[in-house]
C-alpha positions as CSV (number, residue, x, y, z in Angstrom):
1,X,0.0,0.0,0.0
2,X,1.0,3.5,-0.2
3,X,1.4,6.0,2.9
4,X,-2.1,6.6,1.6
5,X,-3.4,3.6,1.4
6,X,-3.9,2.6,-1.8
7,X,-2.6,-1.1,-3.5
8,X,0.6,-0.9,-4.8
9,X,1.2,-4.7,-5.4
10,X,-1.6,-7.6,-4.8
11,X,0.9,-11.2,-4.4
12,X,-0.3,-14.9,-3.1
13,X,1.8,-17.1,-1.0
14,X,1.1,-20.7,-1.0
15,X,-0.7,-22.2,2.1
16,X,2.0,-24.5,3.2
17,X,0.1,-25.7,6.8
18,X,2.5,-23.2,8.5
19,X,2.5,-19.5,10.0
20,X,4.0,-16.7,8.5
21,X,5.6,-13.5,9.3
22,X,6.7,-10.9,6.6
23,X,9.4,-8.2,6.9
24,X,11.0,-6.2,4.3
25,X,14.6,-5.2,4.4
26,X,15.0,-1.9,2.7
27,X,18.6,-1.7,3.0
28,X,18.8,-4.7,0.3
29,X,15.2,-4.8,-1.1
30,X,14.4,-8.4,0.1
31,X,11.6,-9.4,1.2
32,X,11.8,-11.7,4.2
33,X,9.4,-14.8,5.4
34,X,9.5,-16.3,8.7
35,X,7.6,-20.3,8.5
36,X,7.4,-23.2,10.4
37,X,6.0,-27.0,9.4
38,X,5.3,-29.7,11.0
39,X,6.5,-33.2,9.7
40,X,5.1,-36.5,10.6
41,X,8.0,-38.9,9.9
42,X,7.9,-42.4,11.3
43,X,6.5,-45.3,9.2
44,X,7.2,-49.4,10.6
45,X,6.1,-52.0,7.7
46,X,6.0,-55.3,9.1
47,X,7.0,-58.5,7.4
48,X,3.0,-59.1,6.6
49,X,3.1,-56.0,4.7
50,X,1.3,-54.4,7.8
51,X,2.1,-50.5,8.1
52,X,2.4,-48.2,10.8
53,X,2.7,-44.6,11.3
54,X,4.0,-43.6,14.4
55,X,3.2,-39.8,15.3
56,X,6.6,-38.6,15.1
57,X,6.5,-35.2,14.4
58,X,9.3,-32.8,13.9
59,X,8.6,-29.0,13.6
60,X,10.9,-27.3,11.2
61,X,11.5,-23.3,11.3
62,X,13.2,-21.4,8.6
63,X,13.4,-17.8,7.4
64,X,13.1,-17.5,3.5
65,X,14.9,-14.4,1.7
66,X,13.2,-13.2,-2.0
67,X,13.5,-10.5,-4.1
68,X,10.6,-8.2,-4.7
69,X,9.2,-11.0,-7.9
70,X,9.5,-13.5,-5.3
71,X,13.1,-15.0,-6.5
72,X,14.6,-17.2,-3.6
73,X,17.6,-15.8,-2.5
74,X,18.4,-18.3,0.7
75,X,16.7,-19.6,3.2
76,X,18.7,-19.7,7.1
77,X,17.6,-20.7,10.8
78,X,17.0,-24.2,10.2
79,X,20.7,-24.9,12.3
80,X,19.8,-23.1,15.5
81,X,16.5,-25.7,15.5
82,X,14.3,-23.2,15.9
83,X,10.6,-24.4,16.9
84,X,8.2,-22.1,16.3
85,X,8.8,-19.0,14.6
86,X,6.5,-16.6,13.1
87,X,7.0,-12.9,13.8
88,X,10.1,-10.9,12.1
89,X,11.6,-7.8,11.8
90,X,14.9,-5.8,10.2
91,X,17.0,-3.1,12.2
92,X,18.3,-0.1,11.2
93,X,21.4,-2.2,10.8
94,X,19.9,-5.1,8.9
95,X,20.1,-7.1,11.5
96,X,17.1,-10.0,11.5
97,X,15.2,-10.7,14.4
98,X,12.9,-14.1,14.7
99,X,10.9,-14.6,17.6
100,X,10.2,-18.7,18.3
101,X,7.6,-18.8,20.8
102,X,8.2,-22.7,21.1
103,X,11.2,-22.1,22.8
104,X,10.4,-19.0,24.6
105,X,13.4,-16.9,22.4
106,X,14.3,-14.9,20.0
107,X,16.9,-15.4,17.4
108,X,19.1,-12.7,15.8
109,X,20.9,-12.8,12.5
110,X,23.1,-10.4,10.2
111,X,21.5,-9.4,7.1
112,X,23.3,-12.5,5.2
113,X,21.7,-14.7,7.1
114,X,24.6,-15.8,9.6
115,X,23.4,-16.6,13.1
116,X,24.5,-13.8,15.8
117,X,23.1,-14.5,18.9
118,X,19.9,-15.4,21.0
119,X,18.2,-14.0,23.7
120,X,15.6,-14.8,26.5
121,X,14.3,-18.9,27.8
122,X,11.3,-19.4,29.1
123,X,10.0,-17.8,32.4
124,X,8.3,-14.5,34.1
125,X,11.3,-12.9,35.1
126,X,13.5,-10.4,33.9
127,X,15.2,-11.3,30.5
128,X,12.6,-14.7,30.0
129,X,9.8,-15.0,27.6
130,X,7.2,-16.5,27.5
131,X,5.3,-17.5,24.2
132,X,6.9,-13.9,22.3
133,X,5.3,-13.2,19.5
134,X,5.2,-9.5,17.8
135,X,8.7,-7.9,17.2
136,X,9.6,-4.5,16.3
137,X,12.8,-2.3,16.8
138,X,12.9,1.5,17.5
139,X,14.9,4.2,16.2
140,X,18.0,3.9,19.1
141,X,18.3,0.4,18.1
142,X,15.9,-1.2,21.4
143,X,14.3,-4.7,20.6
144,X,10.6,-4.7,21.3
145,X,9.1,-7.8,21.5
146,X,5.8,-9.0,22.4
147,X,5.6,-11.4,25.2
148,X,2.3,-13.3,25.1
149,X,2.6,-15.0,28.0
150,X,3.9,-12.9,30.6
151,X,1.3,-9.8,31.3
Protein backbone atom coordinates (compact mmCIF):
# COMPACT_ATOMS: atom_id res chain seq x y z
CA UNK A 1 0.00 0.00 0.00
CA UNK A 2 1.05 3.52 -0.21
CA UNK A 3 1.36 5.98 2.87
CA UNK A 4 -2.05 6.59 1.65
CA UNK A 5 -3.41 3.55 1.42
CA UNK A 6 -3.85 2.60 -1.84
CA UNK A 7 -2.62 -1.10 -3.46
CA UNK A 8 0.57 -0.86 -4.80
CA UNK A 9 1.16 -4.66 -5.40
CA UNK A 10 -1.63 -7.58 -4.84
CA UNK A 11 0.92 -11.24 -4.37
CA UNK A 12 -0.30 -14.93 -3.08
CA UNK A 13 1.82 -17.06 -1.04
CA UNK A 14 1.06 -20.69 -1.03
CA UNK A 15 -0.73 -22.22 2.14
CA UNK A 16 2.01 -24.49 3.25
CA UNK A 17 0.06 -25.70 6.75
CA UNK A 18 2.52 -23.20 8.45
CA UNK A 19 2.53 -19.48 10.05
CA UNK A 20 4.01 -16.67 8.46
CA UNK A 21 5.59 -13.50 9.28
CA UNK A 22 6.68 -10.88 6.61
CA UNK A 23 9.38 -8.24 6.85
CA UNK A 24 11.03 -6.18 4.34
CA UNK A 25 14.61 -5.17 4.38
CA UNK A 26 14.95 -1.91 2.72
CA UNK A 27 18.60 -1.71 2.96
CA UNK A 28 18.84 -4.72 0.27
CA UNK A 29 15.17 -4.76 -1.08
CA UNK A 30 14.41 -8.39 0.11
CA UNK A 31 11.56 -9.41 1.22
CA UNK A 32 11.85 -11.70 4.21
CA UNK A 33 9.37 -14.76 5.38
CA UNK A 34 9.51 -16.27 8.67
CA UNK A 35 7.61 -20.29 8.49
CA UNK A 36 7.36 -23.20 10.35
CA UNK A 37 5.98 -26.96 9.38
CA UNK A 38 5.34 -29.72 11.02
CA UNK A 39 6.52 -33.16 9.65
CA UNK A 40 5.12 -36.54 10.58
CA UNK A 41 7.99 -38.92 9.93
CA UNK A 42 7.94 -42.39 11.30
CA UNK A 43 6.51 -45.28 9.23
CA UNK A 44 7.24 -49.37 10.62
CA UNK A 45 6.14 -52.00 7.71
CA UNK A 46 6.02 -55.35 9.09
CA UNK A 47 6.98 -58.52 7.41
CA UNK A 48 3.01 -59.14 6.62
CA UNK A 49 3.11 -55.97 4.73
CA UNK A 50 1.29 -54.35 7.76
CA UNK A 51 2.09 -50.53 8.10
CA UNK A 52 2.38 -48.22 10.76
CA UNK A 53 2.74 -44.62 11.27
CA UNK A 54 4.03 -43.60 14.35
CA UNK A 55 3.22 -39.81 15.29
CA UNK A 56 6.63 -38.59 15.07
CA UNK A 57 6.54 -35.24 14.40
CA UNK A 58 9.29 -32.76 13.87
CA UNK A 59 8.57 -28.97 13.59
CA UNK A 60 10.92 -27.32 11.18
CA UNK A 61 11.52 -23.25 11.34
CA UNK A 62 13.20 -21.40 8.55
CA UNK A 63 13.42 -17.79 7.35
CA UNK A 64 13.13 -17.49 3.45
CA UNK A 65 14.85 -14.35 1.70
CA UNK A 66 13.21 -13.15 -1.97
CA UNK A 67 13.49 -10.47 -4.07
CA UNK A 68 10.56 -8.23 -4.69
CA UNK A 69 9.17 -11.00 -7.94
CA UNK A 70 9.55 -13.47 -5.30
CA UNK A 71 13.10 -15.05 -6.46
CA UNK A 72 14.65 -17.19 -3.55
CA UNK A 73 17.63 -15.77 -2.46
CA UNK A 74 18.39 -18.27 0.65
CA UNK A 75 16.73 -19.59 3.16
CA UNK A 76 18.65 -19.75 7.09
CA UNK A 77 17.65 -20.65 10.82
CA UNK A 78 17.01 -24.16 10.16
CA UNK A 79 20.74 -24.91 12.33
CA UNK A 80 19.83 -23.13 15.54
CA UNK A 81 16.52 -25.75 15.49
CA UNK A 82 14.33 -23.17 15.91
CA UNK A 83 10.60 -24.41 16.92
CA UNK A 84 8.21 -22.11 16.30
CA UNK A 85 8.79 -19.03 14.63
CA UNK A 86 6.45 -16.65 13.07
CA UNK A 87 7.02 -12.89 13.82
CA UNK A 88 10.14 -10.90 12.08
CA UNK A 89 11.58 -7.82 11.82
CA UNK A 90 14.86 -5.80 10.15
CA UNK A 91 16.96 -3.08 12.23
CA UNK A 92 18.27 -0.11 11.20
CA UNK A 93 21.40 -2.21 10.76
CA UNK A 94 19.91 -5.10 8.87
CA UNK A 95 20.12 -7.09 11.46
CA UNK A 96 17.06 -10.03 11.52
CA UNK A 97 15.15 -10.74 14.40
CA UNK A 98 12.93 -14.15 14.67
CA UNK A 99 10.94 -14.56 17.63
CA UNK A 100 10.19 -18.70 18.26
CA UNK A 101 7.63 -18.81 20.80
CA UNK A 102 8.18 -22.75 21.14
CA UNK A 103 11.21 -22.11 22.85
CA UNK A 104 10.45 -18.98 24.61
CA UNK A 105 13.40 -16.90 22.42
CA UNK A 106 14.32 -14.88 19.97
CA UNK A 107 16.87 -15.41 17.42
CA UNK A 108 19.11 -12.66 15.82
CA UNK A 109 20.91 -12.80 12.50
CA UNK A 110 23.05 -10.36 10.17
CA UNK A 111 21.48 -9.40 7.12
CA UNK A 112 23.34 -12.50 5.22
CA UNK A 113 21.69 -14.69 7.09
CA UNK A 114 24.57 -15.75 9.62
CA UNK A 115 23.35 -16.62 13.15
CA UNK A 116 24.46 -13.80 15.78
CA UNK A 117 23.12 -14.52 18.88
CA UNK A 118 19.87 -15.40 21.02
CA UNK A 119 18.20 -14.01 23.73
CA UNK A 120 15.57 -14.84 26.46
CA UNK A 121 14.29 -18.85 27.84
CA UNK A 122 11.26 -19.44 29.14
CA UNK A 123 10.02 -17.81 32.42
CA UNK A 124 8.34 -14.50 34.08
CA UNK A 125 11.27 -12.93 35.10
CA UNK A 126 13.52 -10.44 33.92
CA UNK A 127 15.18 -11.32 30.52
CA UNK A 128 12.60 -14.70 30.00
CA UNK A 129 9.85 -14.99 27.59
CA UNK A 130 7.18 -16.55 27.52
CA UNK A 131 5.33 -17.52 24.16
CA UNK A 132 6.86 -13.95 22.25
CA UNK A 133 5.31 -13.16 19.47
CA UNK A 134 5.21 -9.45 17.81
CA UNK A 135 8.72 -7.87 17.22
CA UNK A 136 9.64 -4.52 16.27
CA UNK A 137 12.85 -2.30 16.83
CA UNK A 138 12.88 1.49 17.53
CA UNK A 139 14.94 4.21 16.19
CA UNK A 140 17.95 3.90 19.12
CA UNK A 141 18.27 0.38 18.08
CA UNK A 142 15.94 -1.20 21.45
CA UNK A 143 14.25 -4.71 20.56
CA UNK A 144 10.63 -4.68 21.31
CA UNK A 145 9.10 -7.75 21.52
CA UNK A 146 5.79 -8.96 22.41
CA UNK A 147 5.64 -11.43 25.25
CA UNK A 148 2.30 -13.35 25.08
CA UNK A 149 2.60 -15.04 28.02
CA UNK A 150 3.93 -12.92 30.57
CA UNK A 151 1.26 -9.78 31.25
Amino acid sequence: YTKQGAVLRQFEVSYTGSKKGFAVNTRRNHILVSKFRTVHRSIHVERSGNCTVFSDPKIFSEVEVFTPDWTLVRTFGEEQEMKVSSYITVDGEGNILVTDYGKHCVYVYNEDGQFLFQFGEEGSGEGQLKQPRGICTDRAGNIIVADSGNS
